[in-house]
C-alpha positions in Angstrom: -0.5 176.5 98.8 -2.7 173.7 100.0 -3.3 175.4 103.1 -3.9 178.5 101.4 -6.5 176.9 99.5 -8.4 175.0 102.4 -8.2 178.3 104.2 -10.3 180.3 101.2 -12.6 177.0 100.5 -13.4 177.1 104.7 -14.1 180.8 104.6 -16.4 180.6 101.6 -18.3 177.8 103.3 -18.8 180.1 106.2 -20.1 182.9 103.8 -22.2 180.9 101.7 -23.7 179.4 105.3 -23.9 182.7 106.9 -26.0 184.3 104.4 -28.6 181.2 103.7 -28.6 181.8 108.0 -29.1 185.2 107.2 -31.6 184.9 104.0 -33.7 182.1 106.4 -34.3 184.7 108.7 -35.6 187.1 106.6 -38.1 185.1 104.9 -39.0 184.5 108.6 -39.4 187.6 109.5 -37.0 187.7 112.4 -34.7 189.9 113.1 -31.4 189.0 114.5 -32.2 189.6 118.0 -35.4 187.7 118.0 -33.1 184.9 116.2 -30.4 184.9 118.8 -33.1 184.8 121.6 -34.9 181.8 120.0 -31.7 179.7 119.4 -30.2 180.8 123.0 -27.0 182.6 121.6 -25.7 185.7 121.9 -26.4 188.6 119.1 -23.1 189.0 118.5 -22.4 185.7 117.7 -24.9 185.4 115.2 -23.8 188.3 113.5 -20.3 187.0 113.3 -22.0 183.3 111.9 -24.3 185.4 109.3 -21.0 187.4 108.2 -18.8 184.6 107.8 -16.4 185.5 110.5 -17.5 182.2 112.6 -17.6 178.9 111.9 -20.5 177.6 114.4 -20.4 174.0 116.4 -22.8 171.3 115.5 -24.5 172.4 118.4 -25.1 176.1 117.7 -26.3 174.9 114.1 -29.1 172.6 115.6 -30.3 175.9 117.5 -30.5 177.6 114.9 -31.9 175.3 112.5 -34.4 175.1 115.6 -35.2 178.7 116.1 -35.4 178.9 111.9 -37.7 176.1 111.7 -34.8 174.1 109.0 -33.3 170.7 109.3 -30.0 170.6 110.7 -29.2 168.2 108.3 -29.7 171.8 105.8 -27.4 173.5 108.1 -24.8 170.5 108.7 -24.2 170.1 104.8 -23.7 174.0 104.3 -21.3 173.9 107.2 -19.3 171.2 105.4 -20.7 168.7 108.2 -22.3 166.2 106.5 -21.4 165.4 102.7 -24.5 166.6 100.6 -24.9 163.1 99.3 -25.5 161.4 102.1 -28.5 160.1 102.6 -30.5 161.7 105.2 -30.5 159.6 108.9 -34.2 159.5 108.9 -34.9 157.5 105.8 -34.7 153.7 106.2 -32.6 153.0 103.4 -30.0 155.9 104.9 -30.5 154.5 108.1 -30.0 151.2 107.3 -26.8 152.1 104.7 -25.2 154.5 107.7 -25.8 151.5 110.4 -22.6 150.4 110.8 -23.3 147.7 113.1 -24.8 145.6 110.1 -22.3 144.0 107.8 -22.9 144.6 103.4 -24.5 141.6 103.5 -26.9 141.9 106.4 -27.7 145.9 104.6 -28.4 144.2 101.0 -30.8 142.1 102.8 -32.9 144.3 104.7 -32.6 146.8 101.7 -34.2 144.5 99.8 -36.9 143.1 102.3 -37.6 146.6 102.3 -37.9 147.6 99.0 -40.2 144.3 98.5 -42.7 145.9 101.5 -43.1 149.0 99.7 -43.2 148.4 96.6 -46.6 146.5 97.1 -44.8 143.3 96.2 -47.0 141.3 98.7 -50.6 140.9 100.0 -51.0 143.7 102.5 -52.9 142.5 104.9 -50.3 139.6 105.6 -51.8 137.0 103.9 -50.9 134.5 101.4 -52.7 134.1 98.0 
C-alpha cells in the first residue's frame, strides 16, 4: 500500500506542477510552442510536463523557470525538489544555515554578527562612539 500511496502522492505532484507550468504560461502569454522554443525542449515534452505525465529533471525545470521568467527554487519545491521550508540559497541567513562546511557553532556566530549588522545595532560608517 505504501507504494501505492507514494505512487498517487508523485503523480499529484506532477499535476499540481504541470498546471502552475501551464497557468505560468498563460499569464505570459505564450503558447506552448513559443514555451518549448524558449526553454530549448521539445513541444511534446512540455505537453507531457503540463499534463502530468512527466516528471521533468532539475535541469528541464531551470529552463523553464528561465523561459517563464520564475525562480527555480518555485519550480524545484512544486516538483518535490526542495522542501518548501527551506530557506531560499540566496538569503544569507539560508546560505549560511545550508553551508555545511561551517560547524552549529561557527553558523550561530555569523548568524548573529549578522543580525547585529542589520539591525542597525552599530555606527554605520564604522566608527566607534
Amino acid at each position: 500500500m505504501e507504494d501505492d500511496e507514494r505512487t498517487e502522492d508523485e503523480a499529484a505532484q506532477r499535476a499540481t506542477l504541470g498546471e502552475f507550468i501551464a497557468s505560468q504560461r498563460r499569464a505570459a502569454e505564450m503558447s506552448l510552442r513559443q514555451l518549448a522554443e524558449r526553454a530549448g525542449i521539445s513541444n511534446p515534452y512540455v505537453s507531457q510536463i503540463e499534463r502530468g505525465l512527466r516528471k521533468p529533471s532539475a535541469e528541464v525545470l531551470q529552463s523553464l523557470a528561465t523561459a517563464l521568467s520564475v525562480s527555480a527554487e518555485t519550480l524545484f519545491q512544486r516538483a518535490g525538489l526542495l522542501d518548501p521550508g527551506q530557506e531560499r540559497s540566496t538569503s544569507v541567513p539560508g546560505a549560511i544555515r545550508n553551508d555545511g562546511r561551517l560547524s552549529e557553532a561557527q553558523k550561530q556566530a555569523l548568524l548573529e554578527i549578522y543580525t547585529a549588522f542589520i539591525s542597525g545595532s552599530g555606527q554605520r560608517d564604522g566608527t566607534q562612539g
